[in-house]
FIKE-394843 format. One record per residue (C-alpha): residue number from 0; chain; x, y, z. Coordinates in Angstrom, 1 decimal. Example, Ala and Ser with C-alpha at 12.3 -4.5 7.8 and 13.67 -1.06 7.14 Angstrom:
<nodes>
[0; 'A'; [12.3; -4.5; 7.8]];
[1; 'A'; [13.7; -1.1; 7.1]];
</nodes>
This chain:
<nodes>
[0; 'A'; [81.4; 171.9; 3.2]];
[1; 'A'; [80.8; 171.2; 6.9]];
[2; 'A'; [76.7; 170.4; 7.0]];
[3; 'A'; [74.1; 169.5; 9.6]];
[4; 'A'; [71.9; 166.7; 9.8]];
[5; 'A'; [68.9; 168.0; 10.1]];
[6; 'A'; [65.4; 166.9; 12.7]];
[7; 'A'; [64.3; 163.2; 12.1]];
[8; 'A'; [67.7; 161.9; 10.9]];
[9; 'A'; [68.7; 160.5; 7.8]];
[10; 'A'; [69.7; 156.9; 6.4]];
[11; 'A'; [73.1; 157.0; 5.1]];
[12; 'A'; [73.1; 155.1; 1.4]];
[13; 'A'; [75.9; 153.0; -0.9]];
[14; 'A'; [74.5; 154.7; -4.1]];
[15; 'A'; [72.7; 157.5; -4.9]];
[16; 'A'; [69.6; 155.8; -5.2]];
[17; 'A'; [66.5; 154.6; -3.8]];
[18; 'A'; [66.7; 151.3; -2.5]];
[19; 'A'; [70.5; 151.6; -2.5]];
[20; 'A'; [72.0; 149.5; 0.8]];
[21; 'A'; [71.9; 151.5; 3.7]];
[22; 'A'; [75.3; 152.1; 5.6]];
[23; 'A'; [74.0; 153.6; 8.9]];
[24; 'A'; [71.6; 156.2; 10.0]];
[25; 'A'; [72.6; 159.8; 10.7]];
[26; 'A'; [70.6; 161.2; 13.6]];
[27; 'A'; [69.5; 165.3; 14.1]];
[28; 'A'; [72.7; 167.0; 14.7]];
[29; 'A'; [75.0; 165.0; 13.3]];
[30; 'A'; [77.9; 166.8; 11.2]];
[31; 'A'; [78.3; 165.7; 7.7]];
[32; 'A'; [81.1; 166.4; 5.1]];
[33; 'A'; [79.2; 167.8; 2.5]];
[34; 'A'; [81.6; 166.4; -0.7]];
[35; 'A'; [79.7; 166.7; -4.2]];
[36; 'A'; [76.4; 166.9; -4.9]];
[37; 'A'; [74.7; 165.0; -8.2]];
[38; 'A'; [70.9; 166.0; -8.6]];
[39; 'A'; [69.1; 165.6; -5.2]];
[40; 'A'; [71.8; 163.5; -3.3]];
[41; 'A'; [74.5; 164.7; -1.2]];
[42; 'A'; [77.6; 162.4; -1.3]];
[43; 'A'; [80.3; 162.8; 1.6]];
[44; 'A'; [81.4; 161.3; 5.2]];
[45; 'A'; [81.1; 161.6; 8.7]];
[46; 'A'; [84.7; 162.2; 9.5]];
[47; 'A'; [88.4; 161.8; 7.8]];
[48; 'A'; [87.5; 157.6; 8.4]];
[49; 'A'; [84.2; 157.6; 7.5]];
[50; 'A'; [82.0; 156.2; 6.5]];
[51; 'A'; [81.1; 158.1; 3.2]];
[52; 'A'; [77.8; 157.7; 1.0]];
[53; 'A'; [74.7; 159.1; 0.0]];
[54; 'A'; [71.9; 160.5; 1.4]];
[55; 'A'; [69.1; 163.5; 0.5]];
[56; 'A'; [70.4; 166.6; 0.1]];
[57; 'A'; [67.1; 168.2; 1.9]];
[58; 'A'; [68.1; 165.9; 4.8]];
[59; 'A'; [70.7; 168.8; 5.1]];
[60; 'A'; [71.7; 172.3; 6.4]];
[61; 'A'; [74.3; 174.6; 6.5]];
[62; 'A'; [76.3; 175.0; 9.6]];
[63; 'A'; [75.2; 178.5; 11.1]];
[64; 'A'; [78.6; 180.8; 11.1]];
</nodes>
């Protein structure tokens, strides 16, 4: 599910978890490959290579059709 980072960016996480080590930060705009979803974290990638992980699942929104 194609998604959309959303204003102020969002730190890209190894574990669903704060705390967690932080892969990279996603800025406003970026798009996101919205895989699974466990309780408020969205787990996916940036692209078929990566990298995947965790971040907030409010840090997200849907790509307008």
């Amino acid at each position: 599910q194609p998604r959309t980072v959303m204003p102020g960016g969002a730190p890209l996480l190894t574990a669903p978890h704060e705390g967690a080590e932080e892969l990279c930060v996603l800025l406003e705009g970026d798009s996101f490959e919205l895989l699974d979803i466990t309780g408020q974290w969205a787990w996916g990638c940036l692209s078929q290579t990566g990298p995947v992980g965790y971040l907030h699942i409010d840090r997200l929104e849907q790509v307008a059709a």
